[in-house]
C-alpha positions as CSV (number, residue, x, y, z in Angstrom):
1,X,0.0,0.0,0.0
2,X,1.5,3.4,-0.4
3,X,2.5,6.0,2.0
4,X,0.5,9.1,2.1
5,X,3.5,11.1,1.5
6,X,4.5,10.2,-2.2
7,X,1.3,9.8,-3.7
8,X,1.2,7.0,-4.7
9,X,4.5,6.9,-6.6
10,X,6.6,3.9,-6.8
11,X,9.8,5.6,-7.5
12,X,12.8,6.0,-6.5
13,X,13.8,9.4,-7.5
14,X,12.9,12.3,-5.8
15,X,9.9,14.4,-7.7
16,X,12.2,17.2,-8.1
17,X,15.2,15.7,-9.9
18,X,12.7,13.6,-12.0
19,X,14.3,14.0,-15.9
20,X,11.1,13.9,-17.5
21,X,9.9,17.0,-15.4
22,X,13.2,18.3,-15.8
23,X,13.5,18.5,-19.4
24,X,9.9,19.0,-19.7
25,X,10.4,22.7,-18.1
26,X,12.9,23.8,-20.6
27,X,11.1,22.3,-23.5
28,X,8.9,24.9,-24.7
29,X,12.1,27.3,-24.7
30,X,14.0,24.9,-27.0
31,X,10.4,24.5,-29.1
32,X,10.7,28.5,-29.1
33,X,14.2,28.3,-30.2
34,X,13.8,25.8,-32.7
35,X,10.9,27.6,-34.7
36,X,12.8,31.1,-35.1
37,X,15.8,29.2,-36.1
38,X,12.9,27.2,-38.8
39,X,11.6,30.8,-39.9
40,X,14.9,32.1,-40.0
41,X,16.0,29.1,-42.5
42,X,13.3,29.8,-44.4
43,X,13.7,33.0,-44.8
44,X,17.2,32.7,-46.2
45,X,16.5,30.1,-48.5
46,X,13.9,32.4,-50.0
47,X,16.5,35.1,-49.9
48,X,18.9,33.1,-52.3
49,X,16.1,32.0,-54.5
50,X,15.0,35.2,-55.6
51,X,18.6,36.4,-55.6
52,X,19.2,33.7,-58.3
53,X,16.0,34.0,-60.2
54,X,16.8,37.9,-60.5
55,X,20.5,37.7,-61.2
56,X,20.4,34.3,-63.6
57,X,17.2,35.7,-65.3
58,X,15.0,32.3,-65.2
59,X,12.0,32.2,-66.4
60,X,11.9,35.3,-68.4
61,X,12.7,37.7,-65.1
62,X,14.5,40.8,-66.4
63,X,14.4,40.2,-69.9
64,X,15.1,36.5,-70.0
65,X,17.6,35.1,-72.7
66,X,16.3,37.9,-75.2
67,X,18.2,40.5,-73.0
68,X,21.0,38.3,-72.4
69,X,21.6,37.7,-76.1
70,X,21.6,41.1,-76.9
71,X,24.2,41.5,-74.4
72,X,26.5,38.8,-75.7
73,X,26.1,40.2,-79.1
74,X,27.1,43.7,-77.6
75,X,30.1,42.2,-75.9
76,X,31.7,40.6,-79.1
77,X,33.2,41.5,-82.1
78,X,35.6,44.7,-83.3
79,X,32.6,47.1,-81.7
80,X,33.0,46.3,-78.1
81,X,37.2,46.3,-78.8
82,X,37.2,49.7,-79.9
83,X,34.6,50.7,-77.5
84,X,36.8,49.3,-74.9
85,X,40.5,50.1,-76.3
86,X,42.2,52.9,-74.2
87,X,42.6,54.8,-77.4
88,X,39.7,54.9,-79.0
């Protein structure tokens, strides 16, 4: 039968060094923790994906390959050498 002291708990570890209660007190901490760290993630993953969309011009953002044919065509031939010679 137990004693009226413990409540009716059959173990041996005091209540207040009991690792389930224990961790279970800093637990919604680390959940807090966790789900900035999740946002923050998330966040700079989105960051880099625009960033590439933008700067690689996928799917037709900023011009697309139009624009960056254009450019290639600027960028080659005797034009953009003498545009670019220190003489001329």
């Amino acid at each position: 039968m137990p004693s009226g002291r413990g409540g009716g708990r059959t173990a041996s570890v005091p209540p207040s060094w009991n690792p389930l209660r224990v961790t279970g007190t800093a637990m919604p901490a680390n959940l807090l923790l966790a789900c900035k760290l999740i946002v923050v993630a998330f966040l700079v993953n989105v960051a880099i994906a625009l960033y590439l969309l933008l700067a690689k011009r996928l799917f037709g953002l900023r011009g697309g390959a139009l624009v960056e044919e254009r450019e290639r065509e600027r960028d080659i031939g005797w034009e953009a050498l003498e545009r670019t010679a220190p003489g001329g």
